[in-house]
VEXPAVO-30631 format. One record per residue (C-alpha): x, y, z; residue in one letter. Coordinates in steps of 0.5 Angstrom, whole numbers, padded with zeros to 4 digits, always signed. Layout:
BEGIN
XYZA/...
// end
This chain:
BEGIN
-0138-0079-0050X/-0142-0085-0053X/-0142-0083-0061X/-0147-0089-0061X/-0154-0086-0059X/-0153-0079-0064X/-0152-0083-0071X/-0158-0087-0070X/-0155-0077-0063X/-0149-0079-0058X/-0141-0079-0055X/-0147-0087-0058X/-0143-0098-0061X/-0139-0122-0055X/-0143-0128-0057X/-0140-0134-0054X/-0141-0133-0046X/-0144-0140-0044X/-0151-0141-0045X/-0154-0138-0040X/-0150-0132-0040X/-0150-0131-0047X/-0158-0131-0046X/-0158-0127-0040X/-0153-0122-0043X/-0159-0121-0048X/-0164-0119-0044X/-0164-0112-0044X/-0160-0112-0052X/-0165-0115-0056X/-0160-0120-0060X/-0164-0125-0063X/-0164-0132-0058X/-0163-0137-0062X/-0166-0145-0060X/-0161-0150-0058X/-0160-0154-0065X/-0158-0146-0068X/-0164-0147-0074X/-0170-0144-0070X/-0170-0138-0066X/-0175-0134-0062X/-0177-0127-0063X/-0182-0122-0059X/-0188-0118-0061X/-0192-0115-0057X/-0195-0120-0052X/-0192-0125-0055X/-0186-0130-0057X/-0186-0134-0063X/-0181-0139-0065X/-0179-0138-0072X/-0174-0142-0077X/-0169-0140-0081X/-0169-0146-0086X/-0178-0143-0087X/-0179-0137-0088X/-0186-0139-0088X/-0186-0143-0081X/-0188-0139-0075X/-0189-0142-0069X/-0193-0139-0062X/-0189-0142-0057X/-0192-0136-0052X/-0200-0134-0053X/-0202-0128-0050X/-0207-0132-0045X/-0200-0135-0041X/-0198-0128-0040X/-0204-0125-0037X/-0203-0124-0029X/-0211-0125-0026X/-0215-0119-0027X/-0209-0115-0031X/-0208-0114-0039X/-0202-0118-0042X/-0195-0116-0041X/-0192-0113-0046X/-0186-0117-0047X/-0180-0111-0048X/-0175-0118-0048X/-0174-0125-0045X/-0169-0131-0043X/-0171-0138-0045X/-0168-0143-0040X/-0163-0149-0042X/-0170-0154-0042X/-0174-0149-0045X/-0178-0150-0038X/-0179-0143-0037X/-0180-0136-0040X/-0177-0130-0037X/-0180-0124-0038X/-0178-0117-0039X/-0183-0111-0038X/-0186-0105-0036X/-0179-0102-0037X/-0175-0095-0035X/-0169-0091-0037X/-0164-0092-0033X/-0159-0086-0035X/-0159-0088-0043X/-0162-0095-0043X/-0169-0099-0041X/-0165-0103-0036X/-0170-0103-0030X/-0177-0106-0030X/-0182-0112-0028X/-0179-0119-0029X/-0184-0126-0030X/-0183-0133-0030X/-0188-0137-0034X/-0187-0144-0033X/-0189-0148-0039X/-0190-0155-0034X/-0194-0152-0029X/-0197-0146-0034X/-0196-0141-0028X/-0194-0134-0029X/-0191-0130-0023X/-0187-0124-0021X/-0180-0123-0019X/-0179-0119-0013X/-0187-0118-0012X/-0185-0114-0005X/-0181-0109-0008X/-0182-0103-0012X/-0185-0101-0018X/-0180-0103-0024X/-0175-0102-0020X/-0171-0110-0022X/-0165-0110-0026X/-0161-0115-0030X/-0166-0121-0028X/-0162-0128-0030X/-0164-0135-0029X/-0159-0139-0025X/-0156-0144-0030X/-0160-0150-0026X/-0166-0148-0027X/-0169-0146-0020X/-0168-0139-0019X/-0167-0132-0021X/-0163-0127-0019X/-0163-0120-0020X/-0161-0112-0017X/-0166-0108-0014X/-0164-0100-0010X/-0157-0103-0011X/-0157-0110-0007X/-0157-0117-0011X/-0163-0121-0009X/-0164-0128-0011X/-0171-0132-0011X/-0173-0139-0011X/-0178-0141-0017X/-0181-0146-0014X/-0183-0143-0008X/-0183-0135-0009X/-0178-0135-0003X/-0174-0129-0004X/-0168-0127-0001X/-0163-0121-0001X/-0156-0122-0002X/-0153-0116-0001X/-0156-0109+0005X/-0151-0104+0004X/-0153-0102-0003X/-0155-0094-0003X/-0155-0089-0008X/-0146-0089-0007X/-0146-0096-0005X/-0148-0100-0012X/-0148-0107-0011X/-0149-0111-0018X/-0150-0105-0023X/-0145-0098-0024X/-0144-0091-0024X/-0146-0087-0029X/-0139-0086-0031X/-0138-0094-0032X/-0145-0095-0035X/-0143-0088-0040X/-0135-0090-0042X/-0135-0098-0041X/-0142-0100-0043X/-0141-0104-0036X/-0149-0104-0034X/-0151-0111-0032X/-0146-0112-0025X/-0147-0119-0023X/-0146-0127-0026X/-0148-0133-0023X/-0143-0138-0021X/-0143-0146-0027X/-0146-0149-0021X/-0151-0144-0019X/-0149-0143-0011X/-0146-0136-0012X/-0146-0130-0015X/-0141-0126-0017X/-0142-0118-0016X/-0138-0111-0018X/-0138-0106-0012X/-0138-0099-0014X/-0137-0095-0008X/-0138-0087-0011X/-0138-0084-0003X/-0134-0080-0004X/-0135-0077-0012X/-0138-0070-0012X/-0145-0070-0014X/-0146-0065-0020X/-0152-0061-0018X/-0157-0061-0024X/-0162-0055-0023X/-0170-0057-0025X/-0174-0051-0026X/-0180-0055-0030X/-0183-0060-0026X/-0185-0056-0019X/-0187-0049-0018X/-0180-0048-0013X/-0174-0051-0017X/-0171-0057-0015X/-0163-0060-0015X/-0163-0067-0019X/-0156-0069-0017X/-0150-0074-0020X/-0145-0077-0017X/-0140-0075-0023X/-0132-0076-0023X/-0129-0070-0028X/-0122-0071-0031X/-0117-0069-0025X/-0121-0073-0019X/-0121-0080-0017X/-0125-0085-0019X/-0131-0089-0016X/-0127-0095-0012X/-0129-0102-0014X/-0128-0109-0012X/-0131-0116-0014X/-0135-0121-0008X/-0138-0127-0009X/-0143-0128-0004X/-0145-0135-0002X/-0154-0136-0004X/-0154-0141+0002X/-0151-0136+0008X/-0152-0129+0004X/-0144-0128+0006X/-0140-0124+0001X/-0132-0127+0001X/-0129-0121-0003X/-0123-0122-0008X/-0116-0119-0007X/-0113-0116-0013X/-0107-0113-0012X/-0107-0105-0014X/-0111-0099-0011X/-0118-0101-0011X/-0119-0092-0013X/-0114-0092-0019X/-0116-0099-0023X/-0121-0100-0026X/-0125-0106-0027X/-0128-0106-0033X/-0129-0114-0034X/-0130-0120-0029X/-0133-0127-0031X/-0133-0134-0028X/-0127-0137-0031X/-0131-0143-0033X/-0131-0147-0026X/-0135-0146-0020X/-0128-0144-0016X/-0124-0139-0020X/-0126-0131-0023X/-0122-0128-0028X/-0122-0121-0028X/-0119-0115-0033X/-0116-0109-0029X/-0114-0103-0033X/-0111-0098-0029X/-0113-0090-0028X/-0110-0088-0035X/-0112-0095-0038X/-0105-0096-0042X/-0104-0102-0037X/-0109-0108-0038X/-0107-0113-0033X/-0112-0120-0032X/-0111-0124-0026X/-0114-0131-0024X/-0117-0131-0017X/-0119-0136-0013X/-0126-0135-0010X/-0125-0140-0003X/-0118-0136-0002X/-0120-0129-0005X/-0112-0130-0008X/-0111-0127-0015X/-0105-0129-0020X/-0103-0125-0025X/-0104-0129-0032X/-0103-0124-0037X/-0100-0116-0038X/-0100-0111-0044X/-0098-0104-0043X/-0099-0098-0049X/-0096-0092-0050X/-0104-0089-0051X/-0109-0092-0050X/-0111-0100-0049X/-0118-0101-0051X/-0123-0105-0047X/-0127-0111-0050X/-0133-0105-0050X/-0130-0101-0056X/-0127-0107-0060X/-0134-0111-0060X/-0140-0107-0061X/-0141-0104-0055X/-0141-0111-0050X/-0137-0113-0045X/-0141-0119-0043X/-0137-0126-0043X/-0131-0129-0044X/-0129-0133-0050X/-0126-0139-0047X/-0125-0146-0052X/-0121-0152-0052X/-0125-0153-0045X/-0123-0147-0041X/-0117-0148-0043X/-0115-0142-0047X/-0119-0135-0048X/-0119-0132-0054X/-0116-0125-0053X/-0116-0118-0058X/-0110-0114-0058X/-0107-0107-0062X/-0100-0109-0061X/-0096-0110-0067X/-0100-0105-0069X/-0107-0108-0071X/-0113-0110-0068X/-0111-0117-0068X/-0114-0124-0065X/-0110-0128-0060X/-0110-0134-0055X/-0109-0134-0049X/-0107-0140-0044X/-0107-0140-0036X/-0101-0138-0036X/-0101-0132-0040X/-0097-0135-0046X/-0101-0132-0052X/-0102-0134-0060X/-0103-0129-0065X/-0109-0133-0069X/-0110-0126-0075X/-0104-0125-0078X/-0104-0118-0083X/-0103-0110-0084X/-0112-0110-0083X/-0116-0109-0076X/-0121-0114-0073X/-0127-0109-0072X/-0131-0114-0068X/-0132-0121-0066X/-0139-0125-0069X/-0137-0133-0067X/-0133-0137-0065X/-0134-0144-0068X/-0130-0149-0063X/-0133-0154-0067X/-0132-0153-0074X/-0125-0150-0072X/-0126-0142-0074X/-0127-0136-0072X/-0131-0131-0074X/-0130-0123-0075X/-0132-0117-0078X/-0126-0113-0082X/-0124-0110-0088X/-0117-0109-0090X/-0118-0106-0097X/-0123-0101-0095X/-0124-0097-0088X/-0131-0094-0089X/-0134-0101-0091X/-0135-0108-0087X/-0135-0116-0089X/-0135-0123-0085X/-0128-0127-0085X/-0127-0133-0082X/-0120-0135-0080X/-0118-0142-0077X/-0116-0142-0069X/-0109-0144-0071X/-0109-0139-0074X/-0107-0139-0082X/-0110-0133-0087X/-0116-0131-0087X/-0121-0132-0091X/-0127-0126-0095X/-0135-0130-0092X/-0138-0124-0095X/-0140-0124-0103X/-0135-0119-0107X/-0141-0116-0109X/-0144-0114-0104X/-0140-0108-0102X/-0143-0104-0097X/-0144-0105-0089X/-0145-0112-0087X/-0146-0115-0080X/-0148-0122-0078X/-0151-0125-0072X/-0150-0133-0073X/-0152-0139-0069X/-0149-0142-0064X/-0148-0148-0070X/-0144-0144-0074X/-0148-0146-0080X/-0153-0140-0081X/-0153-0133-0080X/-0158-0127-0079X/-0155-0123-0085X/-0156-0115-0085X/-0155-0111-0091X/-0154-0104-0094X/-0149-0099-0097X/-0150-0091-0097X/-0155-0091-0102X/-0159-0098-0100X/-0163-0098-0096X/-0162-0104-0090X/-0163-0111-0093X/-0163-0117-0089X/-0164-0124-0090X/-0162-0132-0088X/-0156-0136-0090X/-0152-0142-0089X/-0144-0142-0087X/-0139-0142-0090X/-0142-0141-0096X/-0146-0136-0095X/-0153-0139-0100X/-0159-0135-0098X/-0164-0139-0095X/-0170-0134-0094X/-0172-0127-0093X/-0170-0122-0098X/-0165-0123-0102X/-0160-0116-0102X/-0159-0113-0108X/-0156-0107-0109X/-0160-0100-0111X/-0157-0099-0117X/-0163-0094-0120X/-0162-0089-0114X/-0162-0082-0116X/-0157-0077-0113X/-0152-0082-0109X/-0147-0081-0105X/-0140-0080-0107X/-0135-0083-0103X/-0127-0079-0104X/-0121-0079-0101X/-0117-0072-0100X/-0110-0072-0098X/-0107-0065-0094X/-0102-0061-0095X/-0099-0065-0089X/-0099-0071-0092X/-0106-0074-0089X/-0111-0077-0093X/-0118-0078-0091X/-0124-0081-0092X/-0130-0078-0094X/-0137-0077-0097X/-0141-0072-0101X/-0148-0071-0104X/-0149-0066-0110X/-0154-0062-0111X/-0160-0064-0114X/-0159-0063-0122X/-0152-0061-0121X/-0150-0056-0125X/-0141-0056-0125X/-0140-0049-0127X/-0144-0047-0122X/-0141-0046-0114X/-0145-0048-0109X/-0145-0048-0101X/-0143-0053-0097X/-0145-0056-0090X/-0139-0061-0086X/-0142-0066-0082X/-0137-0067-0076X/-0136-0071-0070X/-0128-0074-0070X/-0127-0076-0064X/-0125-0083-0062X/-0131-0085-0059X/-0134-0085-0067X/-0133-0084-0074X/-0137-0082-0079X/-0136-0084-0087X/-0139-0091-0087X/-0142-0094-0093X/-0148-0095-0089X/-0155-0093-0091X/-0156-0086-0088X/-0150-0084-0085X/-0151-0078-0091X/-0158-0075-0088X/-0159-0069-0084X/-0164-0071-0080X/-0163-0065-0077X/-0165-0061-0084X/-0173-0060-0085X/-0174-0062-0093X/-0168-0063-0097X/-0162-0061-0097X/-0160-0063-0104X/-0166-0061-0108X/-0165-0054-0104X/-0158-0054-0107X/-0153-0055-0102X/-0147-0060-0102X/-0147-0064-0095X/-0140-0068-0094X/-0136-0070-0088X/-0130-0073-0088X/-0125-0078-0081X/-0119-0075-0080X/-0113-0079-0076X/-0117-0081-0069X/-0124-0083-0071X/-0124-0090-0070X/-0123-0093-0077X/-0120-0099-0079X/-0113-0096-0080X/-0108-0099-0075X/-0106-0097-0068X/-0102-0091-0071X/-0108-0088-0074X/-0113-0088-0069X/-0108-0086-0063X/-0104-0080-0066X/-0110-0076-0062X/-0107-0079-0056X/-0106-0072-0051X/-0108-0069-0058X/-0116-0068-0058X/-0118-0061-0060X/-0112-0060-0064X/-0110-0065-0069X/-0118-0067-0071X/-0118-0060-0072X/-0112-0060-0077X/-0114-0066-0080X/-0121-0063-0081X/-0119-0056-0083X/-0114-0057-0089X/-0118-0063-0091X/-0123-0057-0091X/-0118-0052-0096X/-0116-0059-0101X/-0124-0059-0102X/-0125-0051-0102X/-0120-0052-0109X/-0126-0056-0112X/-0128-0052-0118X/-0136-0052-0116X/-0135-0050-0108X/-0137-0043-0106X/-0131-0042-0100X/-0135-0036-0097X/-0141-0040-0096X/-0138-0045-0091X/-0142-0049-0086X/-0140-0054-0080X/-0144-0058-0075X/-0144-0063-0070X/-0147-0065-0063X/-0143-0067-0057X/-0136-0069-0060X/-0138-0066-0066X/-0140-0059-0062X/-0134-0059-0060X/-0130-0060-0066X/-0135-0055-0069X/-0132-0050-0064X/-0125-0051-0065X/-0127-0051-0073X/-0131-0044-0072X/-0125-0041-0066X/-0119-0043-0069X/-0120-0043-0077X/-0125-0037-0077X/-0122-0036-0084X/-0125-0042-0087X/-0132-0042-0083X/-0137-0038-0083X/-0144-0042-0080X/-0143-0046-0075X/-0148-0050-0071X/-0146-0053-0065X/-0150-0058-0060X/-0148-0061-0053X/-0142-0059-0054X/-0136-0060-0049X/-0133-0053-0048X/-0127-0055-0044X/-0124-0061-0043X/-0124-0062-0036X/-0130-0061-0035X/-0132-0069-0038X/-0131-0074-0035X/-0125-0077-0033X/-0126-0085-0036X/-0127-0082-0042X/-0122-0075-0042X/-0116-0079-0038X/-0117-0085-0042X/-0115-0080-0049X/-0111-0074-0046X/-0108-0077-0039X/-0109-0076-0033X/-0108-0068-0031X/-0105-0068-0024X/-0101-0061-0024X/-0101-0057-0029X/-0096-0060-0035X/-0101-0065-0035X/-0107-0059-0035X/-0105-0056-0040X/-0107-0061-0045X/-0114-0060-0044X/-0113-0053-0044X/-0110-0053-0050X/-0116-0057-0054X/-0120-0054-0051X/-0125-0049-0055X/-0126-0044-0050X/-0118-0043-0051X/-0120-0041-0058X/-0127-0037-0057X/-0125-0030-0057X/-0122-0031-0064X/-0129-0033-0066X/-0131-0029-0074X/-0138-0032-0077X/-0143-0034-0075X/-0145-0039-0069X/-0151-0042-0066X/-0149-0047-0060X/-0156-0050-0057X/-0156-0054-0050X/-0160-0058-0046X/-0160-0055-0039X/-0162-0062-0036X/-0156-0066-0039X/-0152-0071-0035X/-0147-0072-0040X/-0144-0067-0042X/-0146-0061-0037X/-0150-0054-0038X/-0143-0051-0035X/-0140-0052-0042X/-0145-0047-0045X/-0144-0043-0039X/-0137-0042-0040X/-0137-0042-0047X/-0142-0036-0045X/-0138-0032-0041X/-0131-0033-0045X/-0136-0030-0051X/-0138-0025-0048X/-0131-0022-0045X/-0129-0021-0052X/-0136-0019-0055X/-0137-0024-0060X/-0144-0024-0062X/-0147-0031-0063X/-0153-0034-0062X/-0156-0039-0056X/-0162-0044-0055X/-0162-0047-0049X/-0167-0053-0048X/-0170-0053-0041X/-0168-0059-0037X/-0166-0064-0043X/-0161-0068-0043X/-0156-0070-0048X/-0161-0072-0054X/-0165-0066-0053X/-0171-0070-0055X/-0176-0070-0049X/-0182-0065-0048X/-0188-0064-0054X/-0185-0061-0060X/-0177-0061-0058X/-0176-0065-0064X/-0179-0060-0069X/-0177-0054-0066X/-0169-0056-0066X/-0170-0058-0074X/-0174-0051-0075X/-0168-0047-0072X/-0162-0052-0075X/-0165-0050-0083X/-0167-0043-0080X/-0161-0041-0078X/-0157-0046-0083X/-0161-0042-0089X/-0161-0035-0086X/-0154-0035-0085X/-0151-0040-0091X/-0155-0039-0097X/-0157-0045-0101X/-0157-0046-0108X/-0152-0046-0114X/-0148-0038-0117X/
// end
């Protein structure tokens, strides 16, 4: 469930690899390549790539023209991404691109060389936009890439291309992940070159024996046709998955032999352990409450267990604790040790990790590491992403690698949302700016003092009108959460006036955050404000806010109940405010947020009455098992079952009272159309009048086909006026 995609849609959010693994990890990311001094870095625009330097905003250099991009007798590539190889020889080019379940991860690859002035395709002889994930080998004289599940490598000199791989089939997944990898690890690249460019390590997927999901197509031909998806629900086992090095000479592949089930682990990271002769590997367990990291020997296949942590939820894999990156492995004092995140004590905490396992804790303090930004080895610090005195809000600290207290980077006054992406140098950053009332902002500084060198300085909208406010609210069970609101326009304190909450509360996202935007209804055709609605959201225990373990696993075996109470009695303290009209109550949300709608609307029909809920996940079983199991345990009779069950809004449908409309994709191979058509059912049996638009073979987004978009805001406000009237009484 990828929160990620809605709050920009849905359920959907590192640096430090060694160069060429960082750079290759971009490719289909679009961060920032940064040159090798760490003062100048290159972008793209349209068909060309400019280097650009932090210290002059004015200085733009063309490093690629149009012309070198040109193939004879076509127009110039459009360049989606690029890797610039270690000598600055060569340019990798991303083009042509195609979605591959959520992103453009397979398209055409190119090679300019800047010596010889060249430009050749990569995989000519095969298929269309059909590459993955292509990467320069660390010497400079080949490529490899995935295509139709098979690794492939090519020589750059030559053009001579071979395959690595012949077993690859739409189950067999060489280099690349199934859906459920690609959905809940944000695994999508699946193959590393070795330091010395003679190997290349690969996952393995093997999905034969997951059952398809048979989605109908009913649009796109005059007889319907079965798109399937090998999709693993909660309950069935899982993909098998093993990692091989396969030898670029002979094209043999040497598996390595982690000890475990290869069905009931997962392995969610692998990298090189710094050397060309070792890989070092995360396996979680099925219900990912045990994280294990082994050594393996790439000559002998033997894997050395160096490290274990156990919890009594969830452990949390390096996609969730570093902006949706699972890329690289944090090495320092020459691959000595590795940098390591952690809940144990409580927080989300940085630790040290030697080869033996023994492990430093480096953060120290009742506050959450939100993410990773750099690890100056150089300086002696590293840098992250928290904030310990406010959940909603983000700053960059640094902290020594030996540990000590951490120190506040970011200016006290610029509170809001801050992220950084800071040269490998440690000296200068890419900084972006907003809060909930001003719009992004970014701009160029120096470390650590954080002095602005070029781009817009940040400064707050201090003149804006009718900002969001932020609240706590603490229920009569004792739990105080954090929310937003925005008024009415000329808001009028004797009046009464409807409400609209906004709700996702699951653990895969939050959804009160002092950034600009988190307040809109993109969904609502006009204002909301000026039309006389008040519009508010508030995180109840679960979401992923950075309040400590306790608080974000407290929903462990509890989705569907405790972010339902939180929600629904942090809902009876706002019904107390003077000015909000408890019968003209609204709630909506999409996926996670459909569900939570669900519940709400099922299981407090006295403080609901409109909802709108999208893509909703009806009955927990039915998702898939990464995800559930990962939250709610593996349901393998019917104790464990029941959990699902009882969180689930089917259960409660029958008690439905106000009024609901529920939309969904019947194209959607996230959250399945069966949801709907359960929910449907169970609606029926009990005569419970609602109202349904189902979308024709959309997915998850709901925004493919002309007009989609506009039709589903026209539905949301019709419906949202018809039924919650707007303005003050």
């Amino acid at each position: 469930m990828n929160f990620k995609f809605y709050k920009t849609g849905l359920m959907s959010l590192t640096f430090l690899l060694a160069l060429f693994s960082q750079h290759a990890a971009k490719a289909q990311r679009g961060r920032t390549h940064w040159a090798a001094d760490g003062y100048q870095y290159y972008r793209a625009q349209g068909s060309q790539i400019f280097e650009l330097d932090t210290r002059d905003s004015a200085k733009k250099t063309v490093l690629v023209t149009p012309e070198m991009l040109t193939p004879a007798g076509q127009k110039p590539l459009v360049v989606a991404n690029f890797i610039l190889s270690d000598d600055g020889n060569k340019v990798l080019i991303y083009t042509n691109t195609k979605r591959v379940w959520r992103q453009n991860t397979r398209g055409d690859y190119w090679v300019y060389d800047m010596g010889t002035k060249t430009l050749k395709q990569l995989g000519k002889g095969l298929p269309e936009s059909s590459l993955m994930f292509a990467k320069l080998s660390p010497d400079g004289t080949k490529a490899g890439y995935v295509s139709g599940h098979n690794v492939y490598v090519e020589d750059l000199a030559t053009g001579d291309e071979k395959q690595l791989t012949f077993d690859g089939t739409k189950k067999i997944i060489n280099g690349t992940f199934d859906w459920a990898y690609e959905e809940e690890f944000d695994c999508r690249d699946g193959f590393r070159w070795s330091p010395d460019s003679r190997a290349i390590a690969y996952w393995q997927i093997d999905a034969s024996k997951i059952k398809n999901y048979l989605m109908l197509n009913t649009t796109d031909s005059i007889y319907p046709f079965v798109v399937p998806v090998e999709y693993p629900v909660a309950g069935e086992d899982p993909s098998s998955c093993k990692v091989g090095v396969v030898d670029i000479s002979t094209a043999k592949t040497s598996w390595l032999n982690i000890p475990g089930d290869a069905v009931q682990h997962y392995i969610p990271r692998m990298e090189w352990a710094d050397n060309a002769n070792e890989i070092i590997i995360e396996q979680l367990n099925r219900a990912q409450n045990d994280s294990k990291i082994f050594v393996a020997n790439v000559s002998n296949g033997t894997a050395a267990l160096i490290h274990e942590e156990q919890d009594k939820a969830w452990i949390d894999g390096k996609s969730r604790w570093n902006g949706g990156d699972p890329v690289g492995w944090e090495w320092i004092d020459k691959g000595k040790d590795f940098i390591w995140v952690s809940e144990k004590d409580g927080w989300r905490h940085l630790y040290k990790i030697d080869r033996d396992g023994k492990e430093t804790l480096i953060t120290k303090g009742d506050y959450d590491v939100e993410s990773l930004t750099l690890i100056d080895e150089a300086g002696g610090y590293i840098y992250f992403i928290a904030s310990p005195d406010n959940a909603t809000q983000k700053y960059l600290y640094r902290i020594k690698i030996k540990g000590g207290n951490a120190e506040r980077v970011t200016p006290a006054d610029e509170q809001g949302t801050n992220s950084y992406e800071i040269s490998p140098n440690g000296k200068i950053a890419l900084h972006n700016f907003s809060n909930i009332y001003t719009r992004g902002e970014s701009e160029v500084i120096s470390l650590p003092d954080h002095k602005h060198i070029s781009g817009q300085t940040i400064k707050l909208n201090t003149n804006a009108k009718n900002k969001p406010e932020f609240f706590k609210v603490k229920t009569a069970d004792g739990v105080e959460m954090d929310g937003w609101m925005v008024k009415p326009t000329n808001f009028d304190p004797n009046k009464k006036y409807p409400i609209v909450f906004y709700v996702y509360s699951e653990p895969a996202g939050a959804t009160v955050s002092d950034s600009y935007g988190a307040s809109m209804n993109r969904e609502y055709v006009g204002n909301m404000a000026d039309d006389g609605y008040i519009y508010a959201s508030i995180d109840n225990r679960g979401t992923p806010a950075p309040k400590g373990a306790a608080w974000r696993k407290s929903i462990y075996k509890n989705i569907g109940l405790i972010n339902i109470q939180d929600q629904a009695m942090g809902a009876k303290e706002i019904l107390k405010w003077p000015f909000v009209d408890s019968t003209r109550v609204a709630v909506w949300g999409w996926s996670g947020g459909g569900s939570c709608t669900l519940n709400l609307m099922f299981q407090h029909p006295e403080i609901y009455k409109t909802g709108i809920s999208v893509a909703a996940v009806g009955w927990e079983l039915t998702y898939d098992n990464i995800y559930q199991e990962r939250y709610m345990g593996v349901p393998i009779d019917s104790a464990s079952r029941a959990v699902f069950i009882k969180g689930s809004p089917i259960t409660y449908a029958k008690n439905l009272r106000g009024n609901l409309l529920y939309v969904h994709g019947t194209g959607d191979d996230n959250v399945h159309y069966k949801n709907a058509e359960m929910l449907i059912n169970e609606l029926v049996k009990y005569n419970r009048q609602f109202d349904l638009m189902s979308f024709p073979n959309r997915t998850h987004g709901i925004f493919e086909g002309p007009g989609t978009t506009l039709y589903l805001q026209t539905l949301y406000t019709r419906y949202l006026k018809e039924h919650c009237p707007p303005g003050g009484r």
